[in-house]
PAGU-559762 format. One record per residue (C-alpha): residue in three letters; y negated, x, z. Coordinates in steps of 0.2 Angstrom, whole numbers, padded with zeros to 4 digits, always signed. Last residue first. Layout:
<recs>
AlaYXZ;...
</recs>
This chain:
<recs>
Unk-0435+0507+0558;Unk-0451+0515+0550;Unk-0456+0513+0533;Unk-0456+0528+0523;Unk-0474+0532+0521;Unk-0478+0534+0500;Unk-0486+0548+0494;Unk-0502+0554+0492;Unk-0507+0569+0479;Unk-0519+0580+0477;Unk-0539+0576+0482;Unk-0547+0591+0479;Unk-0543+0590+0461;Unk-0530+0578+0454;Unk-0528+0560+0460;Unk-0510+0561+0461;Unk-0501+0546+0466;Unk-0483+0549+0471;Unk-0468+0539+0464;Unk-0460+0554+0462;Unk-0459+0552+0442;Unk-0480+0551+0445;Unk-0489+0538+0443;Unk-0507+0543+0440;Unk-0523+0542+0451;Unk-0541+0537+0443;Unk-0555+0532+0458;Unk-0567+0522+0447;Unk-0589+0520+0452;Unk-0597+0525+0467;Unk-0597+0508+0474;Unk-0576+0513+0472;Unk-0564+0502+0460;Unk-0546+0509+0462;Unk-0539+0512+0445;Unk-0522+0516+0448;Unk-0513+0523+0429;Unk-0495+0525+0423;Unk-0496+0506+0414;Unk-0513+0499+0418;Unk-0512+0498+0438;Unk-0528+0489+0445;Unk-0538+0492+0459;Unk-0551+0481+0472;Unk-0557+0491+0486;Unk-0556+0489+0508;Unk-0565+0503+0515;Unk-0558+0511+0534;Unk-0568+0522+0542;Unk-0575+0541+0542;Unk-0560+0549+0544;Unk-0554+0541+0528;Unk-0543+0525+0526;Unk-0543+0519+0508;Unk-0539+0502+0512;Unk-0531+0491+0497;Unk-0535+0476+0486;Unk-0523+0469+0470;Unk-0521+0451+0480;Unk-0509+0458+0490;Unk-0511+0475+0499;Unk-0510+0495+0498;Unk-0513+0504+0510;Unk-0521+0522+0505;Unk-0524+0536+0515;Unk-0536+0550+0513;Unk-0539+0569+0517;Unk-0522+0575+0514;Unk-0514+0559+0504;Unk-0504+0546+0513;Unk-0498+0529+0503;Unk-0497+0515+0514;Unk-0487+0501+0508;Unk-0485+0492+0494;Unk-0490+0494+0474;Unk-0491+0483+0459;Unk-0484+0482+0442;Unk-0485+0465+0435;Unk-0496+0470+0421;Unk-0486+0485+0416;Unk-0468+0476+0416;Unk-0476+0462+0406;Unk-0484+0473+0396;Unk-0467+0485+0392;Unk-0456+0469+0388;Unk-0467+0462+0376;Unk-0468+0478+0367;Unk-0447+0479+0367;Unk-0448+0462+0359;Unk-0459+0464+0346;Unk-0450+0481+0341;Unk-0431+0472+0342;Unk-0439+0458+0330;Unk-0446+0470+0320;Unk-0430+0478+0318;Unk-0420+0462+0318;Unk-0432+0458+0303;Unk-0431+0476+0294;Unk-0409+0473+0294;Unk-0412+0454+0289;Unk-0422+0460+0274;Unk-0410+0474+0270;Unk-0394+0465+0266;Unk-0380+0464+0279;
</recs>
């Protein structure tokens, strides 16, 4: 194998592998009701979900961009990681919400 078609497959491999990690990021989405200790999420189709407080319910628009929610508040963007667990963790006061397990 000469060296030009060794960097080509190598590119190629890399191009590939890149393509591969956007799609996977943009079609990334999440289900269910997630509960947290002082708020819920339910997430929804159409990239909207409930934030369910003791106060009401509030539907928002949020996006995933790879390991981050960004969830679209009148007060401005609510950021929550991925976690391995498949938590959410909004940090601070807020902590972590976790998915329901759906009930049978």
């Amino acid at each position: 194998m000469n060296h030009k078609t060794y960097s080509s497959r190598r590119i190629g491999f890399a191009v590939a592998a890149c393509a591969l990690a956007l799609l996977a990021g943009c079609g990334s989405k999440l289900d269910g009701t997630y509960s947290g200790t002082i708020v819920d999420w339910e997430f929804k189709s159409g990239n909207k979900v409930n934030m369910n407080t003791l106060g009401g319910k509030i539907e928002l628009d949020y996006e995933i961009s790879g390991k981050e929610v960004k969830i679209k508040t009148p007060e401005g963007v609510l950021l929550a990681t991925i976690g391995n667990d498949g938590c959410l963790d909004f940090g601070g006061f807020m902590g972590k919400a976790c998915k329901e397990k759906s009930k049978k």
